[in-house]
N, C-alpha and C positions, 0 to 999 in steps of 0.2 A: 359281606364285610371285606372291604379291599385291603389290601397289604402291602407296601411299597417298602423296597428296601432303598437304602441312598441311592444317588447317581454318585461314583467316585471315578476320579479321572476320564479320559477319553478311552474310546475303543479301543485294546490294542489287541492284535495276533498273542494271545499265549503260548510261547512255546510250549510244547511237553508239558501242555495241561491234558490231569489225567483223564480218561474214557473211562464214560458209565461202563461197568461191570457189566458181561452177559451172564445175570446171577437176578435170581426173584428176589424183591425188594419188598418186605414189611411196611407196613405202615410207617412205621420209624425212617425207615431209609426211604420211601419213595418221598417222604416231603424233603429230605435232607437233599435227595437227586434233582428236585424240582428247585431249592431255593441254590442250589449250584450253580442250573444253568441262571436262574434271573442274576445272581451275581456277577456272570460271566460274560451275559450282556446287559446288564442293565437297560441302557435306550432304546430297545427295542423290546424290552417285557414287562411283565405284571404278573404278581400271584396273588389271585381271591379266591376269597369260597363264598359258595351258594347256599352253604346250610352244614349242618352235621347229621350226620348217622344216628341211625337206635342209641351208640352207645356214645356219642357224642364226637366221632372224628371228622375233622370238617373233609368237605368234599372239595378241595382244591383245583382251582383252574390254573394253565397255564397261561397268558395270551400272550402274540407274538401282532407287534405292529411299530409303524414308524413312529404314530404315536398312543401309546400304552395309553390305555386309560379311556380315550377319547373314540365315538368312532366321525368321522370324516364324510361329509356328505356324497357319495357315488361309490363310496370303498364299503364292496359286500363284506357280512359277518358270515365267518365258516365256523364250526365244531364238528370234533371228534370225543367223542363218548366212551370210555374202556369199561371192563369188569364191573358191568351189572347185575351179571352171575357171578357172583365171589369168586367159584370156584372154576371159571373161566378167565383164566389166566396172562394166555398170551398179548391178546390188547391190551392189558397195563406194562406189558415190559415193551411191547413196540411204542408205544405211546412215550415211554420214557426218553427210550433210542429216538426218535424222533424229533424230540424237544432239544435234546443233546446236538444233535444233527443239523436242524434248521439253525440251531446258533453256533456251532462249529463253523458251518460252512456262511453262514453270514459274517462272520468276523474277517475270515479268508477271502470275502469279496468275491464269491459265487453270484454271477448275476443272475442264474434261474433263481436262485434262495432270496437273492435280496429283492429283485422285483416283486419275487410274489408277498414277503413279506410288508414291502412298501405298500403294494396295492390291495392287499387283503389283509382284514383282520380277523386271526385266527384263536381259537379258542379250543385249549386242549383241556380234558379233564381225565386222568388216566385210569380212577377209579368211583365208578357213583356207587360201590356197594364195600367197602372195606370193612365193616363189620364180617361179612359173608367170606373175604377174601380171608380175614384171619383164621376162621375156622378151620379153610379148605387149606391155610397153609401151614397149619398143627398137624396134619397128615402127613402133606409133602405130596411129591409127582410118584412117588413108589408106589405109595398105599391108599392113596385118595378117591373116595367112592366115586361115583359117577355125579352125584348129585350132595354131598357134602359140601355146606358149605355157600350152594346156589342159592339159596333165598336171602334175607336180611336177618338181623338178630331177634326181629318176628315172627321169621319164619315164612314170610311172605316172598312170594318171587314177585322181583320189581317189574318184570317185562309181562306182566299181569295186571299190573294195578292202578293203569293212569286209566280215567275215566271213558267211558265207552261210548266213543261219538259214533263209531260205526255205524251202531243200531239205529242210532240219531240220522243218519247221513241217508241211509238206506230206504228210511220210513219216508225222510223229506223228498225224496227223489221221488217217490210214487206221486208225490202232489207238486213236482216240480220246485221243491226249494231247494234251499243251496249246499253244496257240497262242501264247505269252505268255509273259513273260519265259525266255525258254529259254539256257538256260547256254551259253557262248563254246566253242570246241574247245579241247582242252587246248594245241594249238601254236598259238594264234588270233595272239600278239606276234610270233612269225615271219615272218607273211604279211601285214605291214599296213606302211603307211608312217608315216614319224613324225607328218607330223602326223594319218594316223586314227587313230593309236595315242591322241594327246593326245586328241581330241576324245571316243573312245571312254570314255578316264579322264575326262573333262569330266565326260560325261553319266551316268556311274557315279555321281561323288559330288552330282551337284546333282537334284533331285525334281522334273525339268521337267516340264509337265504339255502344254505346248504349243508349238509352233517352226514355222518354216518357213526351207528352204536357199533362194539367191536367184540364178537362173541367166538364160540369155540364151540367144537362136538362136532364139524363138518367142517367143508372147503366150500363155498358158494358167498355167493355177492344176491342176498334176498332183495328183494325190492318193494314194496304196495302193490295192490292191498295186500295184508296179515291176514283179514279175519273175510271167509267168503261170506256172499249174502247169505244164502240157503245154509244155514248148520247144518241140516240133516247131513251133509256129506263130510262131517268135519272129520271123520276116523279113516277119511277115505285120502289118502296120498296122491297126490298127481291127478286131481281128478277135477277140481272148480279153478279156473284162470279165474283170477277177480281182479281186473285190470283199472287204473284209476285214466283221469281224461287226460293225464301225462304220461300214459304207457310207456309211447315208442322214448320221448325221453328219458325215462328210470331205465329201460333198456340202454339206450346208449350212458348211463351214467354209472350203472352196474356193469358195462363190458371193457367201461375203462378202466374200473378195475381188476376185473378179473385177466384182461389181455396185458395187463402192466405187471400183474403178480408171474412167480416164476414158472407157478403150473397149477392154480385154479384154473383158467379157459381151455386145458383138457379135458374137462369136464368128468373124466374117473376119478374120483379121490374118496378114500372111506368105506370102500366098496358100495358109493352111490355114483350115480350118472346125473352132473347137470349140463345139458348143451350151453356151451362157451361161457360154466363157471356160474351161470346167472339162472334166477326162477325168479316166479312172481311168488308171493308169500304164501298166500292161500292155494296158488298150485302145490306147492309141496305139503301144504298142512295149513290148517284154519290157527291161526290165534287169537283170542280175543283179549282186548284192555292193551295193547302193546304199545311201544315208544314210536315209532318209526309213522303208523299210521295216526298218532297224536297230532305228533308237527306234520301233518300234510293236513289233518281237519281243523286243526288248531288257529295255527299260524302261517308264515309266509316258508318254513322253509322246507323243503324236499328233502327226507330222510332214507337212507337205506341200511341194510344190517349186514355187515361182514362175517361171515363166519370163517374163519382163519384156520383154524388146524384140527386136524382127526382128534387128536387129544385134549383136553379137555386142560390137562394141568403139564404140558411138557418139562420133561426134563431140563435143567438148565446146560446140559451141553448141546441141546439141539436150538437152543436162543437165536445162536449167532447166525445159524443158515435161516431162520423163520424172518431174525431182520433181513437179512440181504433180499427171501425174495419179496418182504413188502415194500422195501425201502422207498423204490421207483413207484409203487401203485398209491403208496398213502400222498405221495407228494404229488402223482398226477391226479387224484382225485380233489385237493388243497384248487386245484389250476382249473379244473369245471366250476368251479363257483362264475371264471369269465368268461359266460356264453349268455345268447339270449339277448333282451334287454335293458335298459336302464338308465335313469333319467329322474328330474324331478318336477313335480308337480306345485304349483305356486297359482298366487292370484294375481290380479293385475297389476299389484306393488311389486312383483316378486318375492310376497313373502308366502315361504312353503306351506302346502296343506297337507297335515297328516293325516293318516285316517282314509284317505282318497280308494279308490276302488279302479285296479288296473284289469280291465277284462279283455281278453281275446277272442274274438272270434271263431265259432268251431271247436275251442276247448273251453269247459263247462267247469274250469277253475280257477278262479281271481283270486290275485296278492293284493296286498295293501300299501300306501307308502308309510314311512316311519315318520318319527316324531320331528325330523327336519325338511319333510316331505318329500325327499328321495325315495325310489322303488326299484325293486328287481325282478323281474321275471324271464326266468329259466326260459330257453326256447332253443329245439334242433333249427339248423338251415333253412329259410324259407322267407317267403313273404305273407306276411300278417296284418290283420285290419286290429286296432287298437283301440281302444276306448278308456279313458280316463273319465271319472265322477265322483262327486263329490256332492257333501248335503248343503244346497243356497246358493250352487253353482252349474251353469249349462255344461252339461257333458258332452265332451271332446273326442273325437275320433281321427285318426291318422293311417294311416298304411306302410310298413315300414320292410323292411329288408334285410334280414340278420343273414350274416358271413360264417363261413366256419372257425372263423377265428376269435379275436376282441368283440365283447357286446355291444350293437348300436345304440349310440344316445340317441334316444328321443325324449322330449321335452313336452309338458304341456302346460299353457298358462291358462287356464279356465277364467269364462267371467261370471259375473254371478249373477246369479238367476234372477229372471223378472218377475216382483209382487206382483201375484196376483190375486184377487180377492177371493175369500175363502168358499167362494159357492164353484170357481172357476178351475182352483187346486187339483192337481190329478194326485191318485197314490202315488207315493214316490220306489215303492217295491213291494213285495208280496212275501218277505222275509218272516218267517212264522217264527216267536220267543220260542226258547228251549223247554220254558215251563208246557207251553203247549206242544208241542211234538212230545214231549216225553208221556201225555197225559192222552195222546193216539197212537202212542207205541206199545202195541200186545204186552201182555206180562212176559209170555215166553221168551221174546226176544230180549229180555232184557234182565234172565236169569247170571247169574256169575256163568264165567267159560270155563270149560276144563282145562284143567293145567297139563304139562305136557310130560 
């Protein structure tokens, strides 16, 4: 349900307009934070929600674009996800600082701020569990258990409960299917909480290309896979790499933030050790049902998990230094969404195909274009052999050359395919339904996971 407040008057510089508080925000005050800044800039925001909680508080997005509302054919969609664990704190108040921030310094005519918000559309949401959040902050940061608070008002921890494509993913690989968008179980709306259900329809209708969830209890920038193949080693730490076909990039997309934060990429922090602030998920610990490896089997966008501070529920005098050192890392991670490439896919009218299938060469995981038939995909430095397809159409191959910098456009106008008579037909893929994989997928492997 979208929300638009007026547009009144033109932009202007507020003088000694006052600054979010570095002070934990209730329910009550973080939507009052959130409808401040859209107030403050109107033309360049939007506040919706996705759903409500157990107990019915909506889950509130922010977005930030030249034009709200709309997205723009070639202009990727970003998210930022906070307090999933209730009682993991701190990503709701940088989340806040941050929305504060991008529209401070857009008003002021910052041209990193306004470019990126010109060229990307951004999607903050600073708490998917605020039922949980309230719990943990009837305690406070003094007396707050460890785990007070982290599940939802089910009782359910959310970063457990989106459906388990892993299983799905791992089974299909033995018989060579696909890794990548893999279809939901047919009773997927039974087993989920409300709000994974909203987030899951979030991420359905929007063409994210890029996000990170914001959690607490460590310093590290986690990456894919979550959940290792082999359970058997799941109690065992640091012991299964389970690497997806975009490794080296979730590496490079985890180091910029950790090398952007003030001292994540010394890798001490917590009395653990991660070399340069980054792990693979299932290196540190197996998770199963998690967010992050959702949207990478799900959909189009590459997700990673921040974990931000030793403490779980910080003090609110220590707020203000946790903003200063994410400030730099949330906003260079906002700026990796343009890498890679992108372009749109169309027929011989130039009218766009969605649905299209952009695959690479050497890497064993394809994005889709969206419903205006624009596509993204992520990609380090290099040159790449490319393929675009579509169903009733000859698929397309290019060879292209991505820069360290701005994403190359590449384009593809496919023609469409030549009838042929139906004795002559070749299969058009070997893509096995999810009711069948799920129906040669062992029982074992598809027991609930242990929570953490």
């Amino acid at each position: 349900m979208a929300r638009w407040l007026p547009l009144v008057g033109a932009l202007l510089l507020l003088e000694g307009a006052a600054a979010l508080s570095f002070l934990h925000h209730r329910y009550e005050e973080l939507v009052q934070a959130l409808f401040r800044v859209q107030s403050q800039c109107p033309y360049v925001t939007r506040i919706y929600s996705i759903g409500r909680s157990v107990e019915g508080r909506h889950l509130y997005v922010l977005e930030f674009s030249d034009f709200p509302g709309i997205h723009e054919p070639l202009e990727p969609e970003f998210k930022y996800v906070g307090n999933m664990h209730g009682n993991e704190v701190l990503g709701r108040e940088l989340l806040l600082q941050l929305s504060e921030f991008l529209c401070e310094e857009y008003r002021r005519g910052n041209e990193r701020i306004t470019r990126l918000i010109h060229d990307t559309r951004i999607h903050i949401m600073p708490s998917m569990n605020p039922d949980g959040y309230e719990v943990a902050a009837k305690q406070g940061p003094d007396s707050n258990g460890y785990l007070t608070g982290r599940n939802n008002a089910n009782g359910v921890d959310l970063n457990r409960n989106f459906p388990d494509l892993n299983t799905l993913m791992y089974y299909s690989r033995e018989i060579s299917g696909p890794n990548h968008h893999i279809p939901l179980p047919d009773n997927w709306k039974s087993q989920v909480e409300p709000e994974t259900l909203a987030v899951i329809q979030w991420i359905s209708s929007y063409n994210f290309v890029l996000s990170a969830n914001l959690h607490g209890g460590a310093v590290v920038a986690n990456y894919p896979f979550d959940k290792s193949q082999d359970q058997r080693f799941r109690s065992h730490r640091r012991t299964v790499n389970t690497p997806t076909p975009d490794d080296k990039l979730f590496q490079k997309l985890a180091k910029t933030y950790s090398y952007a934060h003030s001292w994540m990429h010394r890798g001490w922090n917590c009395g653990d050790y991660f070399a340069d602030g980054i792990t693979n998920g299932a290196s540190w610990y197996s998770l199963s049902k998690g967010m992050q490896d959702f949207n990478y089997l799900y959909t189009n966008c590459f997700e990673i998990t921040l974990e931000l501070s030793c403490n779980k529920f910080p003090p609110e005098e220590d707020l203000e230094r946790q903003w200063m050192a994410n400030r730099e890392a949330l906003v260079a991670f906002i700026e990796e969404v343009h890498q890679g490439i992108k372009g749109m896919v169309s027929d011989e009218n130039n009218n766009g195909i969605a649905g299209a299938v952009i695959s690479v060469q050497g890497i064993s995981h394809d994005v889709t274009s969206g419903d205006m038939g624009d596509y993204f995909r992520l990609l380090l430095p290099g040159t790449y052999t490319v393929t675009a397809s579509a169903e009733g159409y000859q698929p397309l191959t290019v060879t292209t050359t991505v820069g360290p910098a701005a994403p190359s456009l590449v384009h593809f106008q496919l023609k469409q395919e030549v009838v042929r008579k139906p004795a002559e037909r070749k299969a058009s893929g070997t893509r096995m339904s999810n009711k069948a994989l799920q129906k040669k997928v062992v029982p074992r492997a598809t027991r609930r996971g242990t929570q953490r």
